[in-house]
C-alpha positions as CSV (number, residue, x, y, z in Angstrom):
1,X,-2.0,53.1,170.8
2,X,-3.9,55.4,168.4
3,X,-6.4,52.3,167.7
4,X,-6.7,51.7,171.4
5,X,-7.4,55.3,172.1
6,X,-10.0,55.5,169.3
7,X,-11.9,52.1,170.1
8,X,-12.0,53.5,173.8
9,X,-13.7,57.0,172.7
10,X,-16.7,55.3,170.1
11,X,-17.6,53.0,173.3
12,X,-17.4,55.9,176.0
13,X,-19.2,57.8,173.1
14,X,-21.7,54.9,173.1
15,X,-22.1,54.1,176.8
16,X,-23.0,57.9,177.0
17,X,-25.2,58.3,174.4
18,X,-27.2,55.2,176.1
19,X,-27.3,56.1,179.4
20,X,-27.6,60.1,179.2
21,X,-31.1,59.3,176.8
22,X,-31.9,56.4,179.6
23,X,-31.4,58.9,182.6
24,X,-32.8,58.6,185.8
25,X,-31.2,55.9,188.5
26,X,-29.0,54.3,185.1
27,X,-27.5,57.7,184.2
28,X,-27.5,58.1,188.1
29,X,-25.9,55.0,188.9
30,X,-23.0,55.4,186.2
31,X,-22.1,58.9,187.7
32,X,-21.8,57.7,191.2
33,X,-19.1,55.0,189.4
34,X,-17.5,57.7,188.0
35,X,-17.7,59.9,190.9
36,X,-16.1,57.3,193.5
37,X,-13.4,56.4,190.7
38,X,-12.6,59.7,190.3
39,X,-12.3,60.4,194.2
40,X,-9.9,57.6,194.3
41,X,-7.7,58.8,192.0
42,X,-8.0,61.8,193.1
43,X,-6.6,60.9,196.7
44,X,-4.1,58.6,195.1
45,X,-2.4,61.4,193.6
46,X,-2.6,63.4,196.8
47,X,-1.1,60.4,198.5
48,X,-4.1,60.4,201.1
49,X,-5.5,56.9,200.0
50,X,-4.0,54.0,202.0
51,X,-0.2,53.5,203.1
52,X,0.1,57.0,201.3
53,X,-1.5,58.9,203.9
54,X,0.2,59.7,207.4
55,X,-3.0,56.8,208.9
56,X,-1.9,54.5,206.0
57,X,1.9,54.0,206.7
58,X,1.0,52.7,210.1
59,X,-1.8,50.4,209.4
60,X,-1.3,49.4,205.3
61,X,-3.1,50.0,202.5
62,X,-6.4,49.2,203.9
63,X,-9.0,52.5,203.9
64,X,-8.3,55.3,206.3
65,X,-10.2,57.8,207.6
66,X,-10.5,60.4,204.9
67,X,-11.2,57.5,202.4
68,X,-14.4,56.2,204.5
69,X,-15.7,59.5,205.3
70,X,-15.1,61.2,201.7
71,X,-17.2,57.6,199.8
72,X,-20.2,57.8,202.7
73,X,-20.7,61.7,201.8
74,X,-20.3,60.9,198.0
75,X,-22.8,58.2,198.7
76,X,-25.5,60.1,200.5
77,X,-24.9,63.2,198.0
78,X,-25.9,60.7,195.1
79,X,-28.6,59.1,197.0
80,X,-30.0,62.4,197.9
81,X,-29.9,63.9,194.3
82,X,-31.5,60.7,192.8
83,X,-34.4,60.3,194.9
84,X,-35.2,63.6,196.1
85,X,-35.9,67.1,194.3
86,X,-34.8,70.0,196.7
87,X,-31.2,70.4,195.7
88,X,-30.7,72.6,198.7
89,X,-29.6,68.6,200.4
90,X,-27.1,68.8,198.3
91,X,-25.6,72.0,199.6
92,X,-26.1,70.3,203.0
93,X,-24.3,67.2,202.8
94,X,-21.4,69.7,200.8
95,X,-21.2,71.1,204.2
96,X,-21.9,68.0,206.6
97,X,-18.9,66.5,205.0
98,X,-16.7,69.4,205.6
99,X,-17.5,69.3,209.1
100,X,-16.9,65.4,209.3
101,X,-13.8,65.9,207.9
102,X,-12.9,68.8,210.7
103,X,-14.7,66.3,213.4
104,X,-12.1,63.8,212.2
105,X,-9.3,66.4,212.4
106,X,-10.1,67.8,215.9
107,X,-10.9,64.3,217.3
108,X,-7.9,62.1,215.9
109,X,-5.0,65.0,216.5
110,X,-2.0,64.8,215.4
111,X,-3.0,61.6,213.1
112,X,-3.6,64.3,210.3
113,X,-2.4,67.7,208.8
114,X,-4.3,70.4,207.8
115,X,-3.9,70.3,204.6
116,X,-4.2,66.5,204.2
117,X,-7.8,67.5,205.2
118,X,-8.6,70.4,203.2
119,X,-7.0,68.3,200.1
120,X,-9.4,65.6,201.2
121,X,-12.4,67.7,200.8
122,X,-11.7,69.2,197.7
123,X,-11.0,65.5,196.3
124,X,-14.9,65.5,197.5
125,X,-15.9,68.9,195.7
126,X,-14.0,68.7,192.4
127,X,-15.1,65.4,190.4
128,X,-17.8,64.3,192.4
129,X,-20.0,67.0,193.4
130,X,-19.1,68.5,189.7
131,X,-19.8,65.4,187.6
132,X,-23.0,65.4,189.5
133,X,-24.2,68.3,187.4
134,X,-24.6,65.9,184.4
135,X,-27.3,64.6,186.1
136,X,-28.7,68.0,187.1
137,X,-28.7,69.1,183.6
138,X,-30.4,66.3,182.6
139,X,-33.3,67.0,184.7
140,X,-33.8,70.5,183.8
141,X,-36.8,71.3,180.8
142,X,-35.4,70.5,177.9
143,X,-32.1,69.0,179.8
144,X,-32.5,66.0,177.4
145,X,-31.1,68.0,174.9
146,X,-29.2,70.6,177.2
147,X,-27.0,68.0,178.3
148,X,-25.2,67.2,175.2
149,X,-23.8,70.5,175.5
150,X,-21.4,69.5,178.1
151,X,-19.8,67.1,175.8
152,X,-19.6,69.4,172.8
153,X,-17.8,71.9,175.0
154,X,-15.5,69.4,175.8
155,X,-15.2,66.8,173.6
156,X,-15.4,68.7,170.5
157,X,-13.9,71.6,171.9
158,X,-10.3,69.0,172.5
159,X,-10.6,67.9,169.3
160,X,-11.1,70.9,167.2
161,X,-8.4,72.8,169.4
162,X,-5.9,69.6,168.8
163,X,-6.4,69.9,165.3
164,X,-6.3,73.5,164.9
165,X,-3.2,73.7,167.1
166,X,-1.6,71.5,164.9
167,X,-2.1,73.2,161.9
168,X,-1.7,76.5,162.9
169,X,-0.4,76.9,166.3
170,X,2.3,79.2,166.6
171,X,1.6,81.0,169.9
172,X,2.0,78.8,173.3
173,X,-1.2,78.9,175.5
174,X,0.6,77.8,178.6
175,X,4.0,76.9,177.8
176,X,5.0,75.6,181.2
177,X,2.4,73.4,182.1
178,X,1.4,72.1,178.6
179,X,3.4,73.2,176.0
180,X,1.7,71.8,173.4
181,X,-1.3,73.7,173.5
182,X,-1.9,77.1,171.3
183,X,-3.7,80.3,171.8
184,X,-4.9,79.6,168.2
185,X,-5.8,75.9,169.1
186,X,-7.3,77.1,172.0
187,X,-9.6,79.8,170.0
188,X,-10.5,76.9,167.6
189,X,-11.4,75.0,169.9
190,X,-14.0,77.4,171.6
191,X,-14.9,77.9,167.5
192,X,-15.2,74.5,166.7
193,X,-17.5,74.1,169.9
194,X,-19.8,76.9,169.0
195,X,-20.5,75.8,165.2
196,X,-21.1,72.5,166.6
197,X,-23.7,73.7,168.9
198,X,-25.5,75.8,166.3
199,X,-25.8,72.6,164.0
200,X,-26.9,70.7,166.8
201,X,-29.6,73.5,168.3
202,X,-30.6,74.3,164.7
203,X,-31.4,71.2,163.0
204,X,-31.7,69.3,166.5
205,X,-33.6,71.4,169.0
206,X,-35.1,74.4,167.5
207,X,-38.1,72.8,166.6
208,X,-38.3,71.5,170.3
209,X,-38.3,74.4,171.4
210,X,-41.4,76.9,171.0
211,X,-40.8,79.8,173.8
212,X,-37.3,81.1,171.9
213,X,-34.8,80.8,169.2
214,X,-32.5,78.4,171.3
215,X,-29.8,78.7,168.4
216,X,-27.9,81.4,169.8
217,X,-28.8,80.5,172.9
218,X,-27.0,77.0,172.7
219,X,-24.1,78.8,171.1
220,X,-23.5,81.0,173.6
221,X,-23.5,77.8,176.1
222,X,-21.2,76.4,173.9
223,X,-18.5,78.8,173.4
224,X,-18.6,79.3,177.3
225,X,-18.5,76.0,178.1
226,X,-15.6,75.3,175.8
227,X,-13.6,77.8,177.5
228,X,-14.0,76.4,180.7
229,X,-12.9,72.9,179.4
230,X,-9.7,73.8,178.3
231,X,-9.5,75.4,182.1
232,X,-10.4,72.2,183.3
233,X,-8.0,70.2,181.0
234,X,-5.1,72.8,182.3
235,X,-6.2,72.7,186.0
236,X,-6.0,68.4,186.0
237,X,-2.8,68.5,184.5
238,X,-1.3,70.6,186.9
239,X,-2.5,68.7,189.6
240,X,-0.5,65.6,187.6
241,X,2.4,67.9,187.4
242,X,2.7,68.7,190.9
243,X,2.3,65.2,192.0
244,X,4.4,63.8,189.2
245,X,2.1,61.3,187.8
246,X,1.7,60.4,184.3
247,X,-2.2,59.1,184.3
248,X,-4.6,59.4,187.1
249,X,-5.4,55.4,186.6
250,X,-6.0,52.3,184.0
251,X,-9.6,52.3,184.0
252,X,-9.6,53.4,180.0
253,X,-7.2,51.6,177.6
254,X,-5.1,54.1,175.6
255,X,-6.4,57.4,178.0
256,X,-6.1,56.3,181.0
257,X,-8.3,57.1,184.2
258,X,-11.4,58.7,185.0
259,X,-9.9,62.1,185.7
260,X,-7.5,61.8,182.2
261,X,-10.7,61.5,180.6
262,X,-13.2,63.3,181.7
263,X,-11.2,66.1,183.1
264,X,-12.9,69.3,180.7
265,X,-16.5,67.6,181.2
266,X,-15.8,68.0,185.2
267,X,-15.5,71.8,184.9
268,X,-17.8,72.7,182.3
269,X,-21.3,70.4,183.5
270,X,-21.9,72.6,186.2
271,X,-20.9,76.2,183.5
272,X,-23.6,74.6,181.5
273,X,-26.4,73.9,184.3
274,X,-26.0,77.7,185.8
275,X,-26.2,79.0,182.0
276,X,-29.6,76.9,181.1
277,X,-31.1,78.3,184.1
278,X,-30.3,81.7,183.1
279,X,-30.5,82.0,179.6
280,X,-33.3,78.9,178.7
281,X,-36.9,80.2,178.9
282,X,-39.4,77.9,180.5
């Protein structure tokens, strides 16, 4: 299992090294995967995909309503953000689903439930509309080197805080939900993250960068966008809990499915393009 899990991580670590320095339509095109994968998951575990949904048990496992209307807004949201440069069509087609999903509501009554809806829409919001940031960040100045800041908030961030909360957790960060994890894992996580940005913005970056010291800048990112990962983590895990699944899908031998994986880099891509625009000088 351990070899499977490693051998998994050094080709994800690979595919995303090759397509985040590629980006454009590539990096693009591998985020809407990701983004439709995840929504399917996503409404799996909500039992709103198929025969799970109230549509579903009457008609089979074919695609229902929600389905078709939450994969044609995630495909004009990518579509929109690829080819085009004013992000304010973004916000638009955010709200054009909504009201599809509420036009669907209103018009099919009683075929689904209120909250079958609202869950529908944040299957929308939550992985897809927040892995999109990835791409965002990788458009912004300097975003080719921004970018790897999401994954060292994360990625690192998970690793130093399993390896600090092994050695020296004592104190249990959420003991309900995951009682594995440790306030000190937890803080050496959000350490681990922000000496690994410094190293990266200092020998990596600094010299790219003329208008500031981007150091402390990308620790700052860093640290906050480590924080917000282990939020993230926490947040997909409960969602697991309360629909008592084990993995969100098979896509990734030895982790499981998109949302297993990529569960801290959901939350902390869009932290990392709001703090860029703040704190990186143009």
């Amino acid at each position: 299992m351990f070899m499977t899990r490693l051998m998994s991580s050094v080709v994800l670590v690979a595919l995303a090294f090759l397509t985040i320095l590629s980006g454009g339509c590539l990096l693009a095109a591998v985020l809407f995967f990701l983004a439709v994968t995840a929504f399917r998951e996503l409404m799996n575990a909500c039992k709103l995909a198929g025969a799970g949904s109230a549509e579903g048990k009457a008609v089979g496992r074919k695609l229902n309503g929600l389905e078709v209307t939450g994969y044609i807004g995630i495909t004009v949201y990518y579509l929109l953000m690829t080819f085009t440069e004013e992000r304010i069509y973004l916000f638009l087609v955010l709200i054009t689903v909504l009201v599809a999903f509420m036009f669907l509501y209103v018009f099919t009554f009683p075929r689904y439930r209120a909250e079958e809806i609202m869950c529908a829409f944040f299957c929308v919001a939550y992985a897809p509309v927040m892995l999109s940031f990835i791409y965002l960040v990788r458009g912004l100045p300097y975003g080719v080197y921004t970018v790897w800041m999401i994954f060292i908030s994360s990625w690192i961030c998970d690793t130093c805080a399993y390896v600090v909360g092994v050695l020296f957790g004592k104190h249990k960060l959420a003991p309900v939900l995951s009682p594995k994890k440790s306030v000190e894992g937890a803080l050496g996580g959000v350490m681990g993250s922000a000496v690994v940005g410094a190293l990266y913005a200092y020998f990596f970056v600094e010299k790219m960068v003329s208008e500031q010291e981007i150091t402390w800048v990308f620790v700052l990112i860093s640290a906050a966008g480590a924080v917000i990962s282990q939020v993230g983590d926490l947040a997909a895990s409960a969602i697991k809990r309360n629909h008592e699944i084990k993995d969100y899908g098979r896509l990734i031998p030895g982790h499981g499915g998109v949302m297993d994986r990529f569960d801290s880099v959901i939350f902390t891509a869009p932290m990392i393009y709001f703090l860029a625009l703040l704190l990186i000088k143009v």
